[in-house]
C-alpha positions in Angstrom: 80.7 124.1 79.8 83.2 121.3 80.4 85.3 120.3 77.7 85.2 116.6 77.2 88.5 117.0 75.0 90.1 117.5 78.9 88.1 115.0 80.9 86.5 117.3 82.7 84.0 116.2 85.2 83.9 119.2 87.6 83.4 118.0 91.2 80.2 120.3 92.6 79.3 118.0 95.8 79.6 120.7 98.9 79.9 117.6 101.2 82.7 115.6 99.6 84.7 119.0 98.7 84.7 119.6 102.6 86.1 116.7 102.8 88.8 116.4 100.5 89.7 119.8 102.6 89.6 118.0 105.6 91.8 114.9 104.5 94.7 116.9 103.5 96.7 117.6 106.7 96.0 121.6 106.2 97.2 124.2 108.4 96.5 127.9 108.1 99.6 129.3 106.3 100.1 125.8 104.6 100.7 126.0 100.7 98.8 123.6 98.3 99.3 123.0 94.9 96.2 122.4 93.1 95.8 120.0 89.9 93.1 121.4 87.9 91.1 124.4 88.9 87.9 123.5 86.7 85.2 126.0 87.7 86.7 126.8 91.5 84.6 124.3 93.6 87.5 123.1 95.2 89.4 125.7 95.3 87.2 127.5 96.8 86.9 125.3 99.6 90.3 125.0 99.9 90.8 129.2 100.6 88.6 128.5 102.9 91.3 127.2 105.5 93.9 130.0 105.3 96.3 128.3 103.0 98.2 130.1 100.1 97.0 127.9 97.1 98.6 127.9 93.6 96.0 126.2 91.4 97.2 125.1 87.6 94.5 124.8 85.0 94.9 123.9 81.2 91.7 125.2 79.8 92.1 128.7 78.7 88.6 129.9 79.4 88.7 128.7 82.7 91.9 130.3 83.7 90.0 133.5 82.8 86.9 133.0 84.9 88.3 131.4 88.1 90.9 134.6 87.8 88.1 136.8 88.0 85.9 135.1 90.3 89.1 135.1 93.1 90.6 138.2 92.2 90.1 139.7 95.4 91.6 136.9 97.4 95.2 137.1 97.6 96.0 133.9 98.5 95.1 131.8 95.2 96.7 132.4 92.4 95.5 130.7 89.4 98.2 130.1 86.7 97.6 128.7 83.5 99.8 125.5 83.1 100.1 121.5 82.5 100.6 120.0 85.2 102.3 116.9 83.4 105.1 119.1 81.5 104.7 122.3 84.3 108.5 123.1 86.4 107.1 123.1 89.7 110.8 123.4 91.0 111.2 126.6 89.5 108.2 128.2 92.2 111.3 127.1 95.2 108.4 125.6 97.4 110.1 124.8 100.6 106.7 123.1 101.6 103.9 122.0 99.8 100.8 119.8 99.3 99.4 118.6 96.0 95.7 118.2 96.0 93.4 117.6 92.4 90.2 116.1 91.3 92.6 115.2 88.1 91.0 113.5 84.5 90.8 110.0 84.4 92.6 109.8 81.2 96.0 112.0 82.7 95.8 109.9 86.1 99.3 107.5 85.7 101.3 110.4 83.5 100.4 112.5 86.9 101.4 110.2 89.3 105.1 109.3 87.4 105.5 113.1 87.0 104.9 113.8 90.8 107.0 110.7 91.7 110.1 111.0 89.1 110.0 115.2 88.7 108.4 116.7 91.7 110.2 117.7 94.6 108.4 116.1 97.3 105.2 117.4 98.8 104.4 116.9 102.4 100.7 115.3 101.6 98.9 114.0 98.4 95.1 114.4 98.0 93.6 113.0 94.8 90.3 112.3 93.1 91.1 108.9 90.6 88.8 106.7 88.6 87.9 104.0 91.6 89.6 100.6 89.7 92.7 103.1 89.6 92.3 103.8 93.3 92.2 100.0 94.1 95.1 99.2 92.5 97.5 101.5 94.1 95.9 100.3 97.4 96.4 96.9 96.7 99.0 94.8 98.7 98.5 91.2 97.4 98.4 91.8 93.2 100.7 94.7 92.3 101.1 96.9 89.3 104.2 98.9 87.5 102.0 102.3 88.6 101.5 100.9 92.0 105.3 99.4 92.5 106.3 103.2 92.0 103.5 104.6 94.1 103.8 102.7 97.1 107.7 103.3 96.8 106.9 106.6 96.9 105.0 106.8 99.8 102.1 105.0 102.0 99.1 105.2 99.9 95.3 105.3 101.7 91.9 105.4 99.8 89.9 107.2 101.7 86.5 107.0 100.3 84.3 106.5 97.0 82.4 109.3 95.1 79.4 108.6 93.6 79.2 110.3 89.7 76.2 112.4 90.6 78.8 114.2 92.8 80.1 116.0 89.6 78.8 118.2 86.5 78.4 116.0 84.4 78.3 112.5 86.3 81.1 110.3 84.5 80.3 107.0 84.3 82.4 105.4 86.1 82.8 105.7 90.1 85.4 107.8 91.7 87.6 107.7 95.0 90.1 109.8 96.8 93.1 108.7 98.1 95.9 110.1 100.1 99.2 109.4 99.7 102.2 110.0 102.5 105.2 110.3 100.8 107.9 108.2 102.3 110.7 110.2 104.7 113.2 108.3 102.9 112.6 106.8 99.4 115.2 104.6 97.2 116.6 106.9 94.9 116.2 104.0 91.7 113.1 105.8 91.4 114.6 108.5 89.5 116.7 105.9 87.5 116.6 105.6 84.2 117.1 101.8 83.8 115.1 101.3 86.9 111.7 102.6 85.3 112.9 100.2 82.1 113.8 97.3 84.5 110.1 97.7 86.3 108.7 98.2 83.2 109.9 95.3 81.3 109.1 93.0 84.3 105.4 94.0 84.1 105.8 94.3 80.0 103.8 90.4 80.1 102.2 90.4 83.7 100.7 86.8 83.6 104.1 85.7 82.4 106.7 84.7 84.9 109.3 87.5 85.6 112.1 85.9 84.6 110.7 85.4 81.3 110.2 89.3 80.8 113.4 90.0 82.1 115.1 88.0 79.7 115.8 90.8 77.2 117.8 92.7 80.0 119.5 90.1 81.9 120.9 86.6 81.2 118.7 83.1 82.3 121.4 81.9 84.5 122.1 85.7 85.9 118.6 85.7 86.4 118.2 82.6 88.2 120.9 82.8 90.5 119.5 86.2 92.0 116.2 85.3 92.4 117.8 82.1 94.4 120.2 84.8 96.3 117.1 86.6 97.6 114.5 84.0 98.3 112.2 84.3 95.2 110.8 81.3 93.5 112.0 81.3 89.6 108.5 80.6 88.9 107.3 83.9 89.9 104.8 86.3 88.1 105.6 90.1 88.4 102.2 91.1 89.9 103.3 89.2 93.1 106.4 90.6 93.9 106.1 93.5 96.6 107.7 97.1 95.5 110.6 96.7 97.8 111.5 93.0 96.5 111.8 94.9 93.2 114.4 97.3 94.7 116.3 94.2 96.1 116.1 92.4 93.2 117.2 95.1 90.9 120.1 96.1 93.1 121.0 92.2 93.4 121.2 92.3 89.4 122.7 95.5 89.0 126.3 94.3 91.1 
């Protein structure tokens, strides 16, 4: 019975969980990371291409009866864990892919987590709520979580689920999107100040940046980088692509 406490909409559609499989760059041997084992449909699938999988689930009761129901498959290993606060550094993955159909309501926490604490995976497959999906896609209106993300790596929706693909339908549409992290990414992500300094900028997005900024930086400071790098002082946050950010915080920072 899925707990509505959790989010859980459990993803039963044999068609879209082949794939999900099938968008994730696997190769027998491969190992995947799962977000959120729910009842096995996925990870089932997912076993199904030779890969060693390590699938973290919350719920308790589920932990149980995925455990029994692949006990005799010794490539999943179901551990019982959240994937927001869980150490993945301490499993010393030299190689890895991350693939979930991860609650709605969890869906930003996740991505920061995988972004600022994760080491990073080869490949990204995720099922998000379809408005979050467009916005990380996005190239013209930006977002704090899609500044990060597409810092992070190039980001792809792939296609949209229907809600009578899952037990029980949310009400809402669904899409899965892969994301590529990035060979080489800036390290400000990991940057304290950085995430405060994106943050604020976005803190009022139909407000011009300079405006938000204003707590961190002086007007005149303000102005003269935004002159220094080609950026009219008239500018609102949610048009500023995720590298300008870099530049502009690295042109402030001096």
């Amino acid at each position: 019975m899925p707990n509505k406490f959790l989010g859980q909409h459990f993803l039963t559609d044999k068609n879209i969980l082949r794939r999900i499989a099938q968008t994730s760059d696997l190769k027998a041997g491969d190992t995947i990371v799962e977000i959120g084992t729910g009842t096995g449909t996925l990870t089932r699938e997912l076993a199904r291409t030779n890969c060693k999988i390590i699938s973290l689930e919350k719920d308790l009761l589920l932990v149980a009866k995925t455990k029994k129901l692949f006990a005799g498959n010794p490539n999943v290993t179901i551990m019982h864990a959240d994937a927001l606060t869980f150490d993945i550094s301490a499993l010393g993955l030299p190689s890895y892919s991350v693939i979930g159909n991860i609650p709605y309501y969890i869906t930003g926490r996740f991505l920061r987590t995988l972004v600022e604490n994760w080491p990073k995976p080869h490949h990204v497959t995720l099922t998000v709520q379809r408005e979050v999906a467009q916005r990380l896609v996005d190239r013209k209106r930006f977002s704090k979580i899609s500044v990060f993300v597409q810092l992070y790596g190039d980001v792809s929706l792939v296609e949209n689920i229907p809600p009578g693909a899952f037990s029980p339908p949310p009400k809402v549409v669904s899409s899965i999107i892969t994301i590529t992290p990035h060979t080489s990414v800036p390290p400000e992500l990991k940057q304290e100040r950085f995430k405060t300094f994106v943050g604020k900028g976005f803190s009022s997005p139909r407000k011009y940046l300079t405006n938000n900024l204003k707590n961190l930086y002086q007007i005149p400071v303000l102005v003269e980088a935004f002159q220094k790098i080609k950026i009219p002082v008239q500018t609102r946050p949610e048009t500023i692509p995720p590298k300008m950010w870099v530049t502009l915080y690295r042109t402030l920072e001096k």
